[in-house]
Gaussian input, Z-matrix of N, CA and C with variables (Angstrom, degrees):
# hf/3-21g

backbone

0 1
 N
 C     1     B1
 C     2     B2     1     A1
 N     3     B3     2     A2     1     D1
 C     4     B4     3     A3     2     D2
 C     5     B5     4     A4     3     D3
 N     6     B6     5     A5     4     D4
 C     7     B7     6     A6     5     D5
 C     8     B8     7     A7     6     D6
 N     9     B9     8     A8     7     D7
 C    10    B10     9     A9     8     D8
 C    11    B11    10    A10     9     D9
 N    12    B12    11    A11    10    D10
 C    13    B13    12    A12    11    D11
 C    14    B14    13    A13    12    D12
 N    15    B15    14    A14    13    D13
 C    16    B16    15    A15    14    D14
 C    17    B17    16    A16    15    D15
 N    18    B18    17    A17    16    D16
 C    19    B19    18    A18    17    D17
 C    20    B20    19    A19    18    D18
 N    21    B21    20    A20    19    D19
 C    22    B22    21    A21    20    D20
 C    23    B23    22    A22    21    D21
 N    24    B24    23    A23    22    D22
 C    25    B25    24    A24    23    D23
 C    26    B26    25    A25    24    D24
 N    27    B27    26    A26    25    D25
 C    28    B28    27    A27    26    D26
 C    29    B29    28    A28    27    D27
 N    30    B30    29    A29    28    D28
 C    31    B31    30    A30    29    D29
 C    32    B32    31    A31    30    D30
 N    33    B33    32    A32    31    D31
 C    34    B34    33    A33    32    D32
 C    35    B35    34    A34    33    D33
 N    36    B36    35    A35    34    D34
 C    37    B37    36    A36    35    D35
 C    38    B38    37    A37    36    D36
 N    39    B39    38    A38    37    D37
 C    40    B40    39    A39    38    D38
 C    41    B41    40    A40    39    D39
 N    42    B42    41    A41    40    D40
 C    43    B43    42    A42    41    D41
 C    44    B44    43    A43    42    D42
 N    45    B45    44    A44    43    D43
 C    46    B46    45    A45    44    D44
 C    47    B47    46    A46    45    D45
 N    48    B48    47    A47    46    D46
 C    49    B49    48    A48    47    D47
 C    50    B50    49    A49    48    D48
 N    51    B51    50    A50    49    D49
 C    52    B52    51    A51    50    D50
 C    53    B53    52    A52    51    D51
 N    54    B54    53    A53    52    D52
 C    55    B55    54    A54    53    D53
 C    56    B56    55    A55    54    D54
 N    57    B57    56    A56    55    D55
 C    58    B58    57    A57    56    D56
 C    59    B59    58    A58    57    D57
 N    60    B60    59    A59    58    D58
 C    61    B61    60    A60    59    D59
 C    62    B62    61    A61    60    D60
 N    63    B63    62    A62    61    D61
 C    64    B64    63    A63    62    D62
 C    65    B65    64    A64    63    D63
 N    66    B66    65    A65    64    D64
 C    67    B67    66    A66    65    D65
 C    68    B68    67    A67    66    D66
 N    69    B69    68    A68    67    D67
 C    70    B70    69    A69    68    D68
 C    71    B71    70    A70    69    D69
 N    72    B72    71    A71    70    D70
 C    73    B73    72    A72    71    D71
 C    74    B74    73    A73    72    D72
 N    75    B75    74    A74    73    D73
 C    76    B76    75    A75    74    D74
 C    77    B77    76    A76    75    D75
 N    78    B78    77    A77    76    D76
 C    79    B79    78    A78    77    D77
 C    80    B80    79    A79    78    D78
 N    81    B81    80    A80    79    D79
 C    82    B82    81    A81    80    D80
 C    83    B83    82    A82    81    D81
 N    84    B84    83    A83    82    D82
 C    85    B85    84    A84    83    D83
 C    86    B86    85    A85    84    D84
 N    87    B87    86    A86    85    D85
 C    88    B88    87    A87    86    D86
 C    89    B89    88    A88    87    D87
 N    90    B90    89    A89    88    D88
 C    91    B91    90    A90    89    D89
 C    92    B92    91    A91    90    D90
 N    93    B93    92    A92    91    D91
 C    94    B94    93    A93    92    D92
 C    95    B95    94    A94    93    D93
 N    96    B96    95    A95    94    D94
 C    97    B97    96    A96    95    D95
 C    98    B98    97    A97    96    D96
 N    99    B99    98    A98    97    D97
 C   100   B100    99    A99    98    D98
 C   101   B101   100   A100    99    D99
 N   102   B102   101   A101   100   D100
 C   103   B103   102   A102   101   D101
 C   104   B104   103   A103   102   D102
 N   105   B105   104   A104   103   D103
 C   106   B106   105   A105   104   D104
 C   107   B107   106   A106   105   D105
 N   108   B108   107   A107   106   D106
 C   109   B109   108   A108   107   D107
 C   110   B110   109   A109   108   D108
 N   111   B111   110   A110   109   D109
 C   112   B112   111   A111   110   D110
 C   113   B113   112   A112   111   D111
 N   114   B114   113   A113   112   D112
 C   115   B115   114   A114   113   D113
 C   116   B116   115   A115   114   D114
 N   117   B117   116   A116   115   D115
 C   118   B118   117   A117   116   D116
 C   119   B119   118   A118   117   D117
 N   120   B120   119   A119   118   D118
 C   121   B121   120   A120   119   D119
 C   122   B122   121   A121   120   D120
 N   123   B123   122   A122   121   D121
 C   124   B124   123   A123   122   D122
 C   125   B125   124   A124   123   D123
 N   126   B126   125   A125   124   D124
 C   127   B127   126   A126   125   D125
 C   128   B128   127   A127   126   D126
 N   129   B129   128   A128   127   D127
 C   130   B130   129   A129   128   D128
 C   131   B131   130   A130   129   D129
 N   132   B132   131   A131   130   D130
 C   133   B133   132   A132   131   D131
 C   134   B134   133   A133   132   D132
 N   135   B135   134   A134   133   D133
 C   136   B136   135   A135   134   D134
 C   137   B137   136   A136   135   D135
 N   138   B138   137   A137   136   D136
 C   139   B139   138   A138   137   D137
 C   140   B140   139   A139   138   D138
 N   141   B141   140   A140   139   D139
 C   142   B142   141   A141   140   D140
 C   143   B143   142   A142   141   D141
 N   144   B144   143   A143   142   D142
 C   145   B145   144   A144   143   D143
 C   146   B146   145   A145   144   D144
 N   147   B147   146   A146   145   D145
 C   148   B148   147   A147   146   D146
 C   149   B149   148   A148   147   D147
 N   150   B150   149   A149   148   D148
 C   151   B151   150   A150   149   D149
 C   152   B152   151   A151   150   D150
 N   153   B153   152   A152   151   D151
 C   154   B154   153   A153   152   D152
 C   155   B155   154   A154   153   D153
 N   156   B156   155   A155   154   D154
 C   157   B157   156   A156   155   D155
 C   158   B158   157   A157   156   D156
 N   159   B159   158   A158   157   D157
 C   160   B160   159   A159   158   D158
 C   161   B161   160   A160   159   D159
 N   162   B162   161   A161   160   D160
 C   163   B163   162   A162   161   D161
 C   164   B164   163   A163   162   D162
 N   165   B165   164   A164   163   D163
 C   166   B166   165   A165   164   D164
 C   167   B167   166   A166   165   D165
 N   168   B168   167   A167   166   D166
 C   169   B169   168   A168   167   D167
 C   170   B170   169   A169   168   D168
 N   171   B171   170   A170   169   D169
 C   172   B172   171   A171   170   D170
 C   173   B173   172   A172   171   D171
 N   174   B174   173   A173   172   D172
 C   175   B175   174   A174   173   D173
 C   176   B176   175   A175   174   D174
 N   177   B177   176   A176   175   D175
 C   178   B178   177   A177   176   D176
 C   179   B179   178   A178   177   D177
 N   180   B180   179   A179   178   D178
 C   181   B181   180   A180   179   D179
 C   182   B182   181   A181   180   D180
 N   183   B183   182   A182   181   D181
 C   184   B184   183   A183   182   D182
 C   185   B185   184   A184   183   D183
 N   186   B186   185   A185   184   D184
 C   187   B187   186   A186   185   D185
 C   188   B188   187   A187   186   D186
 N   189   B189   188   A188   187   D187
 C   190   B190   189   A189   188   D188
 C   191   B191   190   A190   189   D189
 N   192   B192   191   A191   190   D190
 C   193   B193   192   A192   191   D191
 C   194   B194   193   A193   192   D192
 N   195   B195   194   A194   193   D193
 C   196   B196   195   A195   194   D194
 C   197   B197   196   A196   195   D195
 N   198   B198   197   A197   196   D196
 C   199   B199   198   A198   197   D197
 C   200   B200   199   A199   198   D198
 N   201   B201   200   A200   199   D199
 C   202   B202   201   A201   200   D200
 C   203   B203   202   A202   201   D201
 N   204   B204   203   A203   202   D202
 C   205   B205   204   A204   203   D203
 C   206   B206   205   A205   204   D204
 N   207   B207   206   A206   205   D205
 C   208   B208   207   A207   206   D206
 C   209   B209   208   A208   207   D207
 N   210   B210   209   A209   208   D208
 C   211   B211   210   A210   209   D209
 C   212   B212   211   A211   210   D210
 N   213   B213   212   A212   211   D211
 C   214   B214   213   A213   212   D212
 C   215   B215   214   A214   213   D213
 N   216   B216   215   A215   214   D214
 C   217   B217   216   A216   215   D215
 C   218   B218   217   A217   216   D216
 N   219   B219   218   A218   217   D217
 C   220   B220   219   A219   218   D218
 C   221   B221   220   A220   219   D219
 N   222   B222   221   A221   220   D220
 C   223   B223   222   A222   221   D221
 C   224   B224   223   A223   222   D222
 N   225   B225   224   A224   223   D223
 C   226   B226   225   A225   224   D224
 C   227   B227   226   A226   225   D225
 N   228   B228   227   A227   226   D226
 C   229   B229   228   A228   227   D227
 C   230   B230   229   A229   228   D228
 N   231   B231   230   A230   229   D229
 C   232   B232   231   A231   230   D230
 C   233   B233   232   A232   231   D231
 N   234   B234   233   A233   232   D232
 C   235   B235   234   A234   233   D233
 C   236   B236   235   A235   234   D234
 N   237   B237   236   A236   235   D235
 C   238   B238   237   A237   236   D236
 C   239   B239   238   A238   237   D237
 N   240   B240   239   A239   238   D238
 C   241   B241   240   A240   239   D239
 C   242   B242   241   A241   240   D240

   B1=1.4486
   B2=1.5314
   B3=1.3082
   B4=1.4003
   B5=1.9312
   B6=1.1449
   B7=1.8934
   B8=1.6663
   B9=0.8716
   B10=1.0060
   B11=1.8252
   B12=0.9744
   B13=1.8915
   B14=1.4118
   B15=1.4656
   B16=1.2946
   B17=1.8767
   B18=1.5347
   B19=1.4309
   B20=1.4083
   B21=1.2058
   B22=1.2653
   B23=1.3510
   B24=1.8498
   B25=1.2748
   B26=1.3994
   B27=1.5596
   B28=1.7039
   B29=1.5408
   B30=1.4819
   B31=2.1068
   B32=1.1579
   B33=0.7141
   B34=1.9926
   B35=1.2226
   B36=1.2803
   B37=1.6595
   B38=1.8258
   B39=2.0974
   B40=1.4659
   B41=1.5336
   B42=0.9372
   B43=1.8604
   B44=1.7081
   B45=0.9545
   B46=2.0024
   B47=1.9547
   B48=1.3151
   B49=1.6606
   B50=1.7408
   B51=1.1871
   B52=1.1946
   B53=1.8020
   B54=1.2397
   B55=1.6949
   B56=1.4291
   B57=1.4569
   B58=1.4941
   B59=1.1826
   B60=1.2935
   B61=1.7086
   B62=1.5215
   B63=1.1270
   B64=1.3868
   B65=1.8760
   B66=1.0630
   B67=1.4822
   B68=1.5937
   B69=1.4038
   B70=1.3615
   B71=1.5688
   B72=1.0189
   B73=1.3459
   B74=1.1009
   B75=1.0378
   B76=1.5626
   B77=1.6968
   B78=1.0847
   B79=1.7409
   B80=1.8815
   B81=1.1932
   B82=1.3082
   B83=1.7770
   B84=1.5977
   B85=1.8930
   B86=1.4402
   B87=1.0412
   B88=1.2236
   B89=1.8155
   B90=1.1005
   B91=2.1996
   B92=1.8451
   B93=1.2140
   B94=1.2795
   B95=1.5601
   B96=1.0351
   B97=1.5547
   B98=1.8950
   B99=0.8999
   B100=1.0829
   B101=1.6730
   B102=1.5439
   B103=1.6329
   B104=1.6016
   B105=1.6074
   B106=2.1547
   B107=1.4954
   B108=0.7355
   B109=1.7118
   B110=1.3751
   B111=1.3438
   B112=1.3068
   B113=1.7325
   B114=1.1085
   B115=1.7030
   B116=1.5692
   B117=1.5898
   B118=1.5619
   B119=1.5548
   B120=1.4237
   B121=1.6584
   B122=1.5188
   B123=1.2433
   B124=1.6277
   B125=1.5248
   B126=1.4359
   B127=1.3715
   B128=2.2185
   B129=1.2688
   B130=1.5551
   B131=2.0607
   B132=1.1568
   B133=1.2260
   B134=1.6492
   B135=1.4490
   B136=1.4084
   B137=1.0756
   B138=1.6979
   B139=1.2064
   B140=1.5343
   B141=1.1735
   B142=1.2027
   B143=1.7625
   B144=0.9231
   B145=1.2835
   B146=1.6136
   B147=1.2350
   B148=1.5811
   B149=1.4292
   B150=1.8246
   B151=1.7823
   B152=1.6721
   B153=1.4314
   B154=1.4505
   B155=1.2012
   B156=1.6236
   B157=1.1947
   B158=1.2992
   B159=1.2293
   B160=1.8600
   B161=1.4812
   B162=1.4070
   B163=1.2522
   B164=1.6304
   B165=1.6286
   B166=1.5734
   B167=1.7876
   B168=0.9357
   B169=1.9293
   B170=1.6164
   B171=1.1390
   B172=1.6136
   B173=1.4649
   B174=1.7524
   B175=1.6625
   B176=1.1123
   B177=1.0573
   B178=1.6218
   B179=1.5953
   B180=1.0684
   B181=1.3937
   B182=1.3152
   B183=1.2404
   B184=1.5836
   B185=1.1252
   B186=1.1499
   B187=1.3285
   B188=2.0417
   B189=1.0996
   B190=1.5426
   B191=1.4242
   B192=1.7382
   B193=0.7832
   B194=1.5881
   B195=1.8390
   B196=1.4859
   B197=1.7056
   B198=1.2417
   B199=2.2184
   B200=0.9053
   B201=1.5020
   B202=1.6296
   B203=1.3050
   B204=1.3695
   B205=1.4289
   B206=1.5805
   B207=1.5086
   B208=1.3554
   B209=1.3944
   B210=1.3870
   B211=1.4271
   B212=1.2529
   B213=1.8657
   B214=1.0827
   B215=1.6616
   B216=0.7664
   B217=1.6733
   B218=1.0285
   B219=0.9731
   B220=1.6516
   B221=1.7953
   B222=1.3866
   B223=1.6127
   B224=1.2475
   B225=1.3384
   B226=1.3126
   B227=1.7157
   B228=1.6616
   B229=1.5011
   B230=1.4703
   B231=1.5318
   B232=1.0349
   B233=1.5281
   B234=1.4939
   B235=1.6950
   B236=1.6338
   B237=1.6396
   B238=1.3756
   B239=1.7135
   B240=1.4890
   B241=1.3445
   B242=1.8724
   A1=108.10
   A2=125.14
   A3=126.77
   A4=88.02
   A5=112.61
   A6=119.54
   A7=80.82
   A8=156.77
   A9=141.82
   A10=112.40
   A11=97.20
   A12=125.91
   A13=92.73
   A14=148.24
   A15=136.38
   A16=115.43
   A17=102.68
   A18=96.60
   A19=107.76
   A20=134.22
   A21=127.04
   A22=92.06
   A23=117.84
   A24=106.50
   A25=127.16
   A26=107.21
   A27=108.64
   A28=117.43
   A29=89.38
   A30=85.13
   A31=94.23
   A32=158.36
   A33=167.43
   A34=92.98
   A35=123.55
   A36=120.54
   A37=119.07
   A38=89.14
   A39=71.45
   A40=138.77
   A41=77.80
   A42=97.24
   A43=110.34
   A44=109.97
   A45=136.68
   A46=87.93
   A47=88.26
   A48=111.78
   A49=103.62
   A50=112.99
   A51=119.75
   A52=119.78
   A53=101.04
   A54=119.87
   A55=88.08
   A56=133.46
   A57=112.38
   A58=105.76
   A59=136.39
   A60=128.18
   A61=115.88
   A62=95.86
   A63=109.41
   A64=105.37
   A65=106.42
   A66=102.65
   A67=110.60
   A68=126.20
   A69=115.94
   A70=109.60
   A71=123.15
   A72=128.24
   A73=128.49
   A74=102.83
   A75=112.60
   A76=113.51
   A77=122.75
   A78=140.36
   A79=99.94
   A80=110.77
   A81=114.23
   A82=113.46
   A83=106.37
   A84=115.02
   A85=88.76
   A86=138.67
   A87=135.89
   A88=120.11
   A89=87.95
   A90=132.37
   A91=94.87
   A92=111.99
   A93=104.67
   A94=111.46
   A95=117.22
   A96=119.30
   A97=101.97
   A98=118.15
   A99=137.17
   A100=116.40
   A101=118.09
   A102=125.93
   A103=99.02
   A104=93.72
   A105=80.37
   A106=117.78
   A107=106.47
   A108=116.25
   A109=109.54
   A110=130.73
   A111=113.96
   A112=115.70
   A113=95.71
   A114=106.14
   A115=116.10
   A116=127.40
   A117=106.77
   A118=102.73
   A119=92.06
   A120=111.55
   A121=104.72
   A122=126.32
   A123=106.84
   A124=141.19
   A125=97.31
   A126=102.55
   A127=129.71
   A128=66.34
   A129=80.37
   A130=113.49
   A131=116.90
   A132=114.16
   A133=104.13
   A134=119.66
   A135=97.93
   A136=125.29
   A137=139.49
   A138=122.19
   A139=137.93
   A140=129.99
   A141=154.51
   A142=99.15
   A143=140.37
   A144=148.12
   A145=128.68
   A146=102.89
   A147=115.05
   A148=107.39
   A149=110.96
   A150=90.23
   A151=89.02
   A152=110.02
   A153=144.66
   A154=96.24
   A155=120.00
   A156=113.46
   A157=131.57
   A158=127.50
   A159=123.80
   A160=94.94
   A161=147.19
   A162=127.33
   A163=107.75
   A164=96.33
   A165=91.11
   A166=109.16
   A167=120.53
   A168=137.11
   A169=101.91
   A170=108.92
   A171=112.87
   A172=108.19
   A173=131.59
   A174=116.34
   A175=102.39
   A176=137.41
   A177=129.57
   A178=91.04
   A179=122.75
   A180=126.63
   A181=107.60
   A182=122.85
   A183=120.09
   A184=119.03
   A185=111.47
   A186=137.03
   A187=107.28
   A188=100.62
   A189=119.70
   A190=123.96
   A191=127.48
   A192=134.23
   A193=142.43
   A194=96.46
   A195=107.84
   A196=96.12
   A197=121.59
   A198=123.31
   A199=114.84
   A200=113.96
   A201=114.27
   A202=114.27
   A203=130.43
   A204=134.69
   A205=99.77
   A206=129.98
   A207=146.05
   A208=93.01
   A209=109.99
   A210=126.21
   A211=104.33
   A212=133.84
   A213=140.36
   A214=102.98
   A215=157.92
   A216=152.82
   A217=114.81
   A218=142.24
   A219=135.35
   A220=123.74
   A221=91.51
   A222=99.10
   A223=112.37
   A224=121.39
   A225=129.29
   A226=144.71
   A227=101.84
   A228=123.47
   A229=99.15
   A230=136.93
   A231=137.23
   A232=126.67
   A233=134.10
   A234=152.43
   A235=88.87
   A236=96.43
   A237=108.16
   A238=91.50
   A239=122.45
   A240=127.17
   A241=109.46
   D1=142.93
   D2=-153.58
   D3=-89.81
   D4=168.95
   D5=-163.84
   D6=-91.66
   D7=2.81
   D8=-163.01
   D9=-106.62
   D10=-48.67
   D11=165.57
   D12=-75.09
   D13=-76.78
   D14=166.53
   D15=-9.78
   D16=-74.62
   D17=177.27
   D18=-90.01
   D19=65.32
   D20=146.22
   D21=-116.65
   D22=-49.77
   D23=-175.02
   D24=-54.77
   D25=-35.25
   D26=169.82
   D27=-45.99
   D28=-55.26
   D29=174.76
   D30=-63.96
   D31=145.57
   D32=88.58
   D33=-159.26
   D34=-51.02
   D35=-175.35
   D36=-51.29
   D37=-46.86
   D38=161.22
   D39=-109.20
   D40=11.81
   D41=172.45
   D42=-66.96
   D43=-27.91
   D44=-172.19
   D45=-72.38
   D46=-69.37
   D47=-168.77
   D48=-50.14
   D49=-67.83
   D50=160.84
   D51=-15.98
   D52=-81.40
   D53=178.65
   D54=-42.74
   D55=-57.41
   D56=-153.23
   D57=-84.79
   D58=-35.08
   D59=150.48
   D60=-16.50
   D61=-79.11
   D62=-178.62
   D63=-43.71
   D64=-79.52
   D65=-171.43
   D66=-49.90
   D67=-25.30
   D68=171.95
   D69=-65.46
   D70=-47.83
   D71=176.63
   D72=-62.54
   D73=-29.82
   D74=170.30
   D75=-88.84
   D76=-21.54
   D77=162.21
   D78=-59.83
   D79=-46.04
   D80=-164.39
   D81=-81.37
   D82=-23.57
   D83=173.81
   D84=86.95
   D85=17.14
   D86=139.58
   D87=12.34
   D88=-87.87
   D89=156.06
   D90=-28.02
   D91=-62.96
   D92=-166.08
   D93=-58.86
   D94=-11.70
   D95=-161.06
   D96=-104.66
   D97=-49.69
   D98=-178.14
   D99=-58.20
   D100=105.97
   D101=178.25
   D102=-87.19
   D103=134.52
   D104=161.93
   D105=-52.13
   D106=166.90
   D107=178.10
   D108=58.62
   D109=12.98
   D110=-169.46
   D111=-132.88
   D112=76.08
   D113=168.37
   D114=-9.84
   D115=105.02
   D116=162.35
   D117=-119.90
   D118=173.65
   D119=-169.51
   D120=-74.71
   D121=125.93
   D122=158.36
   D123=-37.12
   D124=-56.59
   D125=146.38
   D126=-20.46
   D127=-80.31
   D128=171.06
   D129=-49.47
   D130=-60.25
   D131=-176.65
   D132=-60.90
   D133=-44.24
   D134=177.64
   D135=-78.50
   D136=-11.24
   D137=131.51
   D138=-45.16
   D139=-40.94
   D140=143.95
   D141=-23.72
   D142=-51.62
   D143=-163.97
   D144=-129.49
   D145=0.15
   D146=169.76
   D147=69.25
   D148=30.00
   D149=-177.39
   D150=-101.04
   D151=-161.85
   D152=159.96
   D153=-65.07
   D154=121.81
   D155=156.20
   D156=-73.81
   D157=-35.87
   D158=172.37
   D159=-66.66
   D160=-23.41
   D161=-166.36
   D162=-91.47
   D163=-31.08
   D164=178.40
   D165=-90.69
   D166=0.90
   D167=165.72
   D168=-65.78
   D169=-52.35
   D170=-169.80
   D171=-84.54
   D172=-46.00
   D173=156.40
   D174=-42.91
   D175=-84.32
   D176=-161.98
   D177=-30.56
   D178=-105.51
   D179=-138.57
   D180=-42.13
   D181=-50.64
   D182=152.94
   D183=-8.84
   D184=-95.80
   D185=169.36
   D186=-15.04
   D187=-67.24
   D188=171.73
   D189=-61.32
   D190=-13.53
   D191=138.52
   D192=-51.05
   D193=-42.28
   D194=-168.56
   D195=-81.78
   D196=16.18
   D197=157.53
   D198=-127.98
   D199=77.03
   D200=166.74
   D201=-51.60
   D202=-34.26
   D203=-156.61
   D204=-53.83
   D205=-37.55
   D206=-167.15
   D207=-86.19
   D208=147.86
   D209=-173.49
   D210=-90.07
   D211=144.12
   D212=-158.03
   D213=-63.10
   D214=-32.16
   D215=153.02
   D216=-52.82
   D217=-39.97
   D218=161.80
   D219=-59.92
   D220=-44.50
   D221=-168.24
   D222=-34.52
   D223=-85.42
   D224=167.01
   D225=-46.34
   D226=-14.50
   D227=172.94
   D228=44.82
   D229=16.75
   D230=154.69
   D231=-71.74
   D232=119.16
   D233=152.42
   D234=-36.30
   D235=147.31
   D236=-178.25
   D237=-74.61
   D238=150.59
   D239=171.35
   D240=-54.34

């Protein structure tokens, strides 16, 4: 397969992945919990919200991955566990 069709398909794949991050997190009130400036624990938000915590640890960081432009302490606005 030529690299070109390769990385187009990668973007769509995670562009797909992306959207469902987002909409899980946003399904879950995520948003509601969260002050600007204010770092929370994963832990904490998935209690806060009744998810899985390693599952809602890894959207986040996901999530916080796909904006490099933001410096690695910000991305995620996540408290160390």
């Amino acid at each position: 397969m030529p690299q070109q069709v390769t990385e187009q398909l990668n973007q769509m794949l995670i562009a797909a992945a992306v959207s469902r991050a987002i909409s899980t997190v946003a399904e879950l009130g995520v948003a509601n919990h969260i002050q600007q400036g204010t770092p929370e624990s994963a832990p904490h938000l998935a209690h806060l919200t009744g998810a899985h915590e390693r599952s809602l640890y890894r959207a986040l960081r996901f999530l916080a991955a796909q904006n490099p432009q933001l410096p690695p302490e910000r991305r995620a606005g996540l408290a160390p566990s």
